[in-house]
C-alpha positions as CSV (number, residue, x, y, z in Angstrom):
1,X,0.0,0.0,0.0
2,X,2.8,2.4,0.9
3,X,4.5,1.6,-2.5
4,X,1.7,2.2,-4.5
5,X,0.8,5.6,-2.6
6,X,4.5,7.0,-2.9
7,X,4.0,5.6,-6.9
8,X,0.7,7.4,-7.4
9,X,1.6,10.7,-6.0
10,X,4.4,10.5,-8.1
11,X,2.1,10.0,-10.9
12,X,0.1,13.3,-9.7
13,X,-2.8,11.3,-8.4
14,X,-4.6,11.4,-5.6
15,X,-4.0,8.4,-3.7
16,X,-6.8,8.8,-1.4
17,X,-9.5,8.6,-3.8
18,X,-10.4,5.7,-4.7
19,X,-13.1,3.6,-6.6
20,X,-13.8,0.8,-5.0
21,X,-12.7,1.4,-1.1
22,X,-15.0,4.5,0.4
23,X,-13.0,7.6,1.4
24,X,-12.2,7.8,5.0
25,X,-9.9,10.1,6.6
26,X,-6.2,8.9,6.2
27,X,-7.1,5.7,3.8
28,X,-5.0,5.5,0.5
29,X,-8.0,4.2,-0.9
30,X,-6.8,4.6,-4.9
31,X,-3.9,2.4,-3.8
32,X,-5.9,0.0,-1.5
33,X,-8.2,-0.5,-4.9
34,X,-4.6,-1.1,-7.1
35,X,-3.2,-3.6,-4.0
36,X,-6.6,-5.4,-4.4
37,X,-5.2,-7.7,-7.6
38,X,-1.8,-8.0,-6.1
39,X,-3.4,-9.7,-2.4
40,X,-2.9,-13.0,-3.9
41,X,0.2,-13.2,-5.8
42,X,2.4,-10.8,-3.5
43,X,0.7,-10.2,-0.1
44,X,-1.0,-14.2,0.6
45,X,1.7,-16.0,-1.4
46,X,4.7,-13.9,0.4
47,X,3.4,-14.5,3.9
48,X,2.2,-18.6,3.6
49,X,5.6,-19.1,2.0
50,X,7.7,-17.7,4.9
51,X,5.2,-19.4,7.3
52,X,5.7,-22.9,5.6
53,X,9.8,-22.3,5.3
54,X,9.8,-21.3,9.0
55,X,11.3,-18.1,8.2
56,X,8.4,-16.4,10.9
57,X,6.4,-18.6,13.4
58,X,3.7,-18.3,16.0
59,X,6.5,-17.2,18.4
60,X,7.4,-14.2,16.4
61,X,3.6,-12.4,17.2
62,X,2.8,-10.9,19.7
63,X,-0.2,-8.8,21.0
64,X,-0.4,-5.5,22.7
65,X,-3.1,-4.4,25.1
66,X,-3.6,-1.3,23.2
67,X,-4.3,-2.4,20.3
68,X,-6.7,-5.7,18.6
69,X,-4.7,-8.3,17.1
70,X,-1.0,-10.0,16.8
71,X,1.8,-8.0,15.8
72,X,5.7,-8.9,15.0
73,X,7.9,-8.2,16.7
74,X,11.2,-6.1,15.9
75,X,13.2,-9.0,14.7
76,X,10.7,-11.3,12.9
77,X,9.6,-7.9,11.3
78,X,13.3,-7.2,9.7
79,X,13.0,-10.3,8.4
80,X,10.2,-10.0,6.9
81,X,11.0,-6.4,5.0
82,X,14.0,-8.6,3.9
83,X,11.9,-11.5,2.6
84,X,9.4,-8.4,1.1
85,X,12.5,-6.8,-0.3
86,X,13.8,-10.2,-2.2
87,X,9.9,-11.2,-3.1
88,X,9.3,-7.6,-5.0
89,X,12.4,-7.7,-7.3
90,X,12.5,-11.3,-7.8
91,X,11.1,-12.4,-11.8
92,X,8.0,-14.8,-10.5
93,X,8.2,-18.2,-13.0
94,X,5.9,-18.3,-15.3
95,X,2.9,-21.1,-14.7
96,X,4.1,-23.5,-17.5
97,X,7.7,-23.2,-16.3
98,X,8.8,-21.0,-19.4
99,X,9.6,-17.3,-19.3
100,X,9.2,-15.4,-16.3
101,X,6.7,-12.7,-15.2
102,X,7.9,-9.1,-14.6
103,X,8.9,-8.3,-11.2
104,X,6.4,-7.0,-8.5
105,X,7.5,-4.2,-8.2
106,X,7.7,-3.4,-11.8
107,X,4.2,-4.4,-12.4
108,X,2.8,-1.8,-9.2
109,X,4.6,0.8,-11.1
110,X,3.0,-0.2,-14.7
111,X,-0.5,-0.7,-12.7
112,X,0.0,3.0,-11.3
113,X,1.5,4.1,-15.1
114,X,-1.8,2.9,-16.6
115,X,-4.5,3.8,-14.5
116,X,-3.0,8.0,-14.8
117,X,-3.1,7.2,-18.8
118,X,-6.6,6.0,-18.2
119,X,-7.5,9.5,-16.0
120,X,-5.7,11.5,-18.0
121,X,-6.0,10.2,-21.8
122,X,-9.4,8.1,-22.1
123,X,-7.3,4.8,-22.0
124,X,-8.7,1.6,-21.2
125,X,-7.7,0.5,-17.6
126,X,-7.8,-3.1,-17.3
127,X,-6.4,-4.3,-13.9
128,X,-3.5,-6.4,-13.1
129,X,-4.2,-10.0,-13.8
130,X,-1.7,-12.6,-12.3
131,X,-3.6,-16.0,-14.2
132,X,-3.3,-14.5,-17.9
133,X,-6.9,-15.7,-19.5
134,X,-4.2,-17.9,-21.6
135,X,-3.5,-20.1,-18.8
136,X,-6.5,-21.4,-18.0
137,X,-9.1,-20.4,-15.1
138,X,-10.7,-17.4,-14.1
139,X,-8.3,-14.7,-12.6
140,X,-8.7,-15.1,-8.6
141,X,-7.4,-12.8,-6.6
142,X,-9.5,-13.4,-3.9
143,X,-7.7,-13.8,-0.5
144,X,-6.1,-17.0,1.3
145,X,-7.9,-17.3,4.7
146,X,-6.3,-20.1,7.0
């Protein structure tokens, strides 16, 4: 979300109006609709893979009294914005094993690149499809709940 809000002011766009996620004071709500196709293949994907490698564990949370919910801490979180760091410039595989995808971070900034083109010029905005309609299936980027 951060990425995406430093990208679209950048771009000279608002990031906090949005389309699909209602303006509220201090919501990013143009980048929360951008993040919305990038949940699955970045956010879900990132985490369940560094929770099934061990790289971050039940331990590593931790809840607050001020606040609802389980947070990590200081050293499971550098790990993490490590982990983040590698995922977003890494080239994802492709699905049929043959050339890979652009990098994360490349798309967000292509995503951000083509919905100003779309606000400013007329253009088409189609959002950012991790299955191609090529490869078969529906694109779902619905979230992983465990």
């Amino acid at each position: 979300m951060h990425e995406l809000t430093g990208l679209l002011e950048g771009a000279g766009l608002d990031p906090y109006l949005g389309f699909l996620h209602q303006v509220d004071q201090g919501r990013p709500s143009l980048a929360l609709d951008l993040m919305e196709p990038f949940r699955h293949p970045v956010a879900d994907r990132l985490v369940l893979t560094l929770v099934n490698r061990g790289v971050v564990g039940e331990e590593d949370f931790h809840a607050t009294g001020e606040r609802s919910g389980v947070f990590l801490g200081p050293a499971p979180m550098k790990r993490y914005l490590a982990e983040y760091e590698r995922w977003m410039l890494d080239k994802p595989a492709a699905a049929d094993g043959g050339q890979t995808r652009p990098r994360f971070r490349d798309a967000l900034k292509t995503e951000v690149e083509r919905i100003a083109a779309a606000l400013r010029d007329g253009q088409v905005f189609a959002p950012f499809h991790w299955k191609k309609p090529e490869e078969g299936g529906p694109c779902n980027t619905s979230s992983v709940t465990i």
